[in-house]
N, C-alpha and C positions, 0 to 999 in steps of 0.2 A: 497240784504240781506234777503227781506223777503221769497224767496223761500227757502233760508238754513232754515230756521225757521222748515215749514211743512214736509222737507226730511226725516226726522230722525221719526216722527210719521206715517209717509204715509209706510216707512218702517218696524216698528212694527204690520201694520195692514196689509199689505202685509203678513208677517211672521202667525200670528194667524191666517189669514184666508187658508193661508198653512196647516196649522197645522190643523183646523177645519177640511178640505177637505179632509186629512189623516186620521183623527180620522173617520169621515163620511163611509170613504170608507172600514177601516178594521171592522166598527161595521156591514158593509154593506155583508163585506165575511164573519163573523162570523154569519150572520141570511142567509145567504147560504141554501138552503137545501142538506143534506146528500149524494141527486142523480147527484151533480154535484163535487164531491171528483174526484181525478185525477187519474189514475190507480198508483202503485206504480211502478210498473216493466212495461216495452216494449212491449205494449197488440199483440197478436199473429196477423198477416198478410196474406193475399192472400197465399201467398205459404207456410203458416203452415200444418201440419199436420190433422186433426183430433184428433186423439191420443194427441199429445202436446195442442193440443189448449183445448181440455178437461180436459188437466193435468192442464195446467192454470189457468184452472177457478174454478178446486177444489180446488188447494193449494189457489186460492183469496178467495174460499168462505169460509175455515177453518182461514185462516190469517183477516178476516172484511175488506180484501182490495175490498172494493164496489164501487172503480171508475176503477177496473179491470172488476171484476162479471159484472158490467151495461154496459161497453164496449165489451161485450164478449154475452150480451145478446138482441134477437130482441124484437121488440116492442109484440112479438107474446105470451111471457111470462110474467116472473118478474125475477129478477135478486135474486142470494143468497146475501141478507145483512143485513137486520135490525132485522134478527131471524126467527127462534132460531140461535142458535149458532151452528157452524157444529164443534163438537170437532176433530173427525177424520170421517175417509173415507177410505174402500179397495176396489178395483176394482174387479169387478166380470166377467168383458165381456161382448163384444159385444153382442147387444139384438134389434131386432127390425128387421123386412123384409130386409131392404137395410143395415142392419148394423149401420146406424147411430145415435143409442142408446148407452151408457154407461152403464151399470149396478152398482151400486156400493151397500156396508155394507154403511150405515152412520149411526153417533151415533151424537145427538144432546142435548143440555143440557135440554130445553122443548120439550113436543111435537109437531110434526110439526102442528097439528090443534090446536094448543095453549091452548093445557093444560098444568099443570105445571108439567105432567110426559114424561121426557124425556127418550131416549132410541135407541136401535140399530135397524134400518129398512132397508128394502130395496127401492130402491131409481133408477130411470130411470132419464137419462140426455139425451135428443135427439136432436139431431145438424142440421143445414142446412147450404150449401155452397151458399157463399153469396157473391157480389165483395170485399168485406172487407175479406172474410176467411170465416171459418165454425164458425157459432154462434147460441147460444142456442136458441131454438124454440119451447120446450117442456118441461116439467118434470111430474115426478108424481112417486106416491107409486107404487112400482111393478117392 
């Protein structure tokens, strides 16, 4: 009789510290930092394109999808995500010796040296093929 006694509280403490371990862990993914976000779409692969895979990673860095952009980018850079914001982007053409530059218009709502005037520039996006795919390796004005 006396173990029926304890069952019933051993069980409530059971439960709360469930419940603790839960809470623990979502306050755990919410102090996350930003660079470990999941891509939203199916990040480009070995046998993508160039061409697509830089499509990619404008439309993620116009949409703030930054666990696309940091998957799509080498440690050789920084990834588009925490700003400015890229409102839009048109493609201008291939640029660079071996082609593997992007040219694009981008218009951003700050400036990219982080002033608070934003504006339309011209913008180089330069790729390397890598056993994952081709992934960003460069940027810069021009």
């Amino acid at each position: 009789m006396a173990r029926s006694v304890w069952k019933a509280p051993l069980i409530a403490l059971a439960i709360l510290a469930g419940l603790g371990g839960m809470l623990a862990g979502a306050f755990a993914l919410m102090s996350l930092p930003s660079g470990t976000a999941m891509p939203r779409h199916p990040v480009p692969g070995p046998d993508a394109t160039l061409s697509s895979t830089a499509q990619a990673y404008m439309e993620a860095a116009q949409h703030n999808d930054c666990g696309m952009t940091r998957a799509l980018t080498t440690s050789n850079t920084t990834a588009w995500c925490d700003g400015p914001k890229l409102l839009s982007y048109t493609f201008l053409g291939r640029t660079g010796d071996d082609g593997e530059c992007m040219g694009y218009s981008i218009t951003t709502d700050t400036g990219l040296d982080g002033t608070d005037q934003g504006g339309t520039e011209g913008w180089s996006f330069c790729y390397r093929l890598t056993k994952a795919g081709w992934r960003l390796w460069d940027q810069g004005q021009g």
